[in-house]
C-alpha positions in Angstrom: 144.4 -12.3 9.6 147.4 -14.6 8.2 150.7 -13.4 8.1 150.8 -12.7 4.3 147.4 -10.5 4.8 149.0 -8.6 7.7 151.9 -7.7 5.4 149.7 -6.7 2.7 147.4 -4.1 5.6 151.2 -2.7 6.6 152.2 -1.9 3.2 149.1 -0.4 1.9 149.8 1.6 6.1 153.6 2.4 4.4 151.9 3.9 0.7 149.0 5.6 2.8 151.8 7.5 4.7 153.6 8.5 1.9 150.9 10.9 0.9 150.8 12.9 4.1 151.6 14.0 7.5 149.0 12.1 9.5 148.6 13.4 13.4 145.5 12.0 15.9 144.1 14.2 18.1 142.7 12.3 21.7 141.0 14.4 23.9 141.3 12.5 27.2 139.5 12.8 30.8 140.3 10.6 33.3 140.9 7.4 31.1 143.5 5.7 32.5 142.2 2.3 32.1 141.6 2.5 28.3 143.9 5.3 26.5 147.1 2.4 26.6 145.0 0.3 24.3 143.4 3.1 22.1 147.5 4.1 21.3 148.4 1.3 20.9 145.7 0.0 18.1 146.8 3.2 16.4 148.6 2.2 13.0 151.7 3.8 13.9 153.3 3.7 10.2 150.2 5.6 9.0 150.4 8.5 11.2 153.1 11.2 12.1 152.0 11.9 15.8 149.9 10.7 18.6 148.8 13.2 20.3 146.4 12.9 23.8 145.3 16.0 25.6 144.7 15.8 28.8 142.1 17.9 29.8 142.1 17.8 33.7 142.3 14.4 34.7 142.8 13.1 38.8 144.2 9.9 37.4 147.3 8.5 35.4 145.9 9.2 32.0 148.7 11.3 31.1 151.6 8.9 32.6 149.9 6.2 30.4 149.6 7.8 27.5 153.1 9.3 27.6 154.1 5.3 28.3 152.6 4.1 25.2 154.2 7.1 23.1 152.3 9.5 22.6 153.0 13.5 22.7 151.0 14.4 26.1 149.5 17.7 26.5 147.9 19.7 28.9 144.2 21.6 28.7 142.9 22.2 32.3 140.0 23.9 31.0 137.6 21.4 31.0 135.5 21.1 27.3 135.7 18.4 24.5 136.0 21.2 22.1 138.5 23.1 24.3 140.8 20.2 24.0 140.4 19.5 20.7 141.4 23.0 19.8 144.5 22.6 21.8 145.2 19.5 20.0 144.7 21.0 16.6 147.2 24.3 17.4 150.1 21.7 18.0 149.4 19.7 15.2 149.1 22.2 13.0 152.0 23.9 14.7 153.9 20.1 13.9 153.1 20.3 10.1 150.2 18.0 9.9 148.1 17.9 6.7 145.3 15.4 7.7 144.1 15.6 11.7 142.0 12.3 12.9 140.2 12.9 15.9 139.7 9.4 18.4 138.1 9.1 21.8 140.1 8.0 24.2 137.8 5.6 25.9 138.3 2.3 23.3 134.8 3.0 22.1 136.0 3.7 18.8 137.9 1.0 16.8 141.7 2.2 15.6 142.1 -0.1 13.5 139.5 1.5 10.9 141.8 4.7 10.4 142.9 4.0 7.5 139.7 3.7 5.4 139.3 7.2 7.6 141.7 8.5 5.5 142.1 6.9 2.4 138.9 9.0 0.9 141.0 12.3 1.4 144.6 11.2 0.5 143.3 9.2 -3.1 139.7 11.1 -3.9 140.4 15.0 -2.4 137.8 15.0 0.2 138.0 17.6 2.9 136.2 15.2 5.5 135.9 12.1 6.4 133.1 11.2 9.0 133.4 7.8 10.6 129.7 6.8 10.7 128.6 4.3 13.2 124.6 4.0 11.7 126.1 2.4 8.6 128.9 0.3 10.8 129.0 -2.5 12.8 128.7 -1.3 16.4 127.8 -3.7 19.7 124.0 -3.8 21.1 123.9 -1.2 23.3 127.2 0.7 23.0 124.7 3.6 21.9 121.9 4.1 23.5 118.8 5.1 22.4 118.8 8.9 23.3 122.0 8.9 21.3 120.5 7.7 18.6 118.0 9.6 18.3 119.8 12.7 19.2 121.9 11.8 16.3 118.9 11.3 13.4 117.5 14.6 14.9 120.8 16.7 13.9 121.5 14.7 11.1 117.7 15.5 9.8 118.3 19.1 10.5 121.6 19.5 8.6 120.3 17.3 5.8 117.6 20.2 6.0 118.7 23.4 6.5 122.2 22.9 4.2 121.4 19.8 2.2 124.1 18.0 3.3 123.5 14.2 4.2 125.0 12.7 7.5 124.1 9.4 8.9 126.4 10.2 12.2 128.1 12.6 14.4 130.7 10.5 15.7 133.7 11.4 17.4 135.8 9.3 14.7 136.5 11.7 11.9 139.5 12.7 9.5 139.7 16.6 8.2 142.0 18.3 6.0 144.3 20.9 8.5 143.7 23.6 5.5 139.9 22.7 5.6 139.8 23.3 9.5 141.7 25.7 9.4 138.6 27.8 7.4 136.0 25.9 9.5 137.5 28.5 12.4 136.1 26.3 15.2 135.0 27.5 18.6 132.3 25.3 20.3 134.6 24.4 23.9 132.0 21.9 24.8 129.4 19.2 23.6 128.9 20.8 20.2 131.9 20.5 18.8 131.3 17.7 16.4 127.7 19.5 15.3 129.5 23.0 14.6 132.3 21.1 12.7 129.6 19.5 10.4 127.4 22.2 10.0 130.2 24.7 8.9 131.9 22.2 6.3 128.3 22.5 4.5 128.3 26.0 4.9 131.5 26.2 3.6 130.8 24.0 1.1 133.5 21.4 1.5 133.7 17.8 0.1 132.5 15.6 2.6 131.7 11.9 3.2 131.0 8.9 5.6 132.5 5.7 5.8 131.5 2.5 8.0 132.9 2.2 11.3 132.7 -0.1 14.0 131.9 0.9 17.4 131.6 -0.8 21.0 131.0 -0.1 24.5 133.5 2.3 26.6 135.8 1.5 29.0 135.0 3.1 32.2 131.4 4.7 32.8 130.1 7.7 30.4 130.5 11.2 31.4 127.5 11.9 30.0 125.1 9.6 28.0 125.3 6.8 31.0 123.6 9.3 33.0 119.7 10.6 33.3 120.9 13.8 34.6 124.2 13.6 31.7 121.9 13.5 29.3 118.8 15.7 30.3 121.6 18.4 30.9 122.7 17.7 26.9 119.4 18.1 25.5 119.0 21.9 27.2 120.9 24.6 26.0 123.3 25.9 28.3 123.4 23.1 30.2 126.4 21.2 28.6 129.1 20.0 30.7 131.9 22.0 30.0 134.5 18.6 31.4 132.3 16.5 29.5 134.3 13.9 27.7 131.0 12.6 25.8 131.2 15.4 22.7 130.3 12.6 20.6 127.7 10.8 21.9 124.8 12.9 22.6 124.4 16.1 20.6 121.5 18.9 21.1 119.5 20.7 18.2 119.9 23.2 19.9 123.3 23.4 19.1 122.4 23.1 15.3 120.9 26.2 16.4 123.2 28.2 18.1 125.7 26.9 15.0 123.2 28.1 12.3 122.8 31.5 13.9 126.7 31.8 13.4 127.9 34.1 10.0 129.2 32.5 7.0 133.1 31.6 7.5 135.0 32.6 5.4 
């Protein structure tokens, strides 16, 4: 990108941020080796606050993410969706009208956050799922269980609620009022199912936009594992420290999401 272009991306950062209180939400277990360089591809004019919670980890993932400058938090009980919900009460707590969630392994690209969000500050959507299937992502930075797993929930939601998902990546922008109804719970693995599931219940204005996607840094919790990802596929089984949310979802938690009452 030549200097003039780069100008150009940080203004159009600068009039993005002028619409909103932007905060990032990074749930983070043991990633010590990647979480610098997730922060610091952040677009830091776009966004408000940075903030990583660390949900239990033995190694300096907090140290380097308070290093790199963002707000550090603590969540010892282990669950994706446990920390996320931790994340979400301080931002919300902080004034933020848009939440991005990011995994804090460098899977996901930064950079992309602001097409994230552009679709809810300029067109009034409620969510913004960044969708991998319709991306550019590395050979074999998913693998194939993932995929699958991902068609599979996608099919049943498309299904059961009509809505149409191509994804149920971690990457995703919400409107705080719009989660705020959504009245998550899942602590675990399902977190990114219930969230999608209840925005068609509820209704809400939802799309996808292309995102790029490569392999972690570090080894999967989760989906680099037989057992990881057997245990995934059963109900019950889900790791509650998994860090994986994303990557390998259930239809069984469709299920269990589906037998929940309307929100309201």
């Amino acid at each position: 990108m030549s200097g003039r272009d780069q100008s150009k991306a940080v203004a159009r950062d600068h009039a993005l941020a002028d619409y909103s209180r932007i905060a990032v939400v990074i749930p983070a277990l043991n990633e010590e080796s990647s979480i610098g360089l997730v922060i610091q591809a952040i677009p830091r004019p776009l966004v408000s606050e940075i903030i990583v919670v660390d949900n239990g980890s033995t190694d300096s993932t907090a140290t380097v993410a308070r290093t790199s400058g963002a707000t550090v938090l603590s969540e010892l009980k282990r669950g994706y969706g446990t920390a996320c919900l931790t994340g979400i009460r301080h931002a919300l707590d902080h004034g933020a009208e848009v939440i991005v969630f990011l995994d804090g392994d460098f899977s996901d690209y930064p950079e992309d956050l602001p097409g994230l969000v552009r679709p809810i500050l300029d067109q009034g959507y409620d969510m913004v799922i960044g969708s991998r299937m319709i991306g550019n992502r590395e050979r074999g930075a998913l693998l194939p269980q993932a995929v699958f797993g991902n068609w599979l929930a996608c099919t049943l939601i498309r299904l059961f609620w009509g809505y149409r998902f191509t994804d149920l990546g971690p990457f995703r922008a919400v409107r705080s009022v719009a989660l705020q109804r959504m009245k998550m719970r899942d602590p675990t693995f399902g977190w990114t199912v219930e969230m999608q599931i209840k925005a068609a219940k509820l209704k809400l204005k939802c799309t996808e936009v292309p995102v790029r996607y490569r392999k972690r840094i570090g080894t999967s919790k989760v989906t680099g594992t037989v057992l990881g990802t057997v245990g995934e596929g059963c109900p019950g089984r889900g790791r509650a420290g998994s860090r994986r949310a994303g990557k390998v979802i259930s239809p069984f938690s469709v299920a269990r999401v589906a037998r929940q009452g309307p929100e309201r």
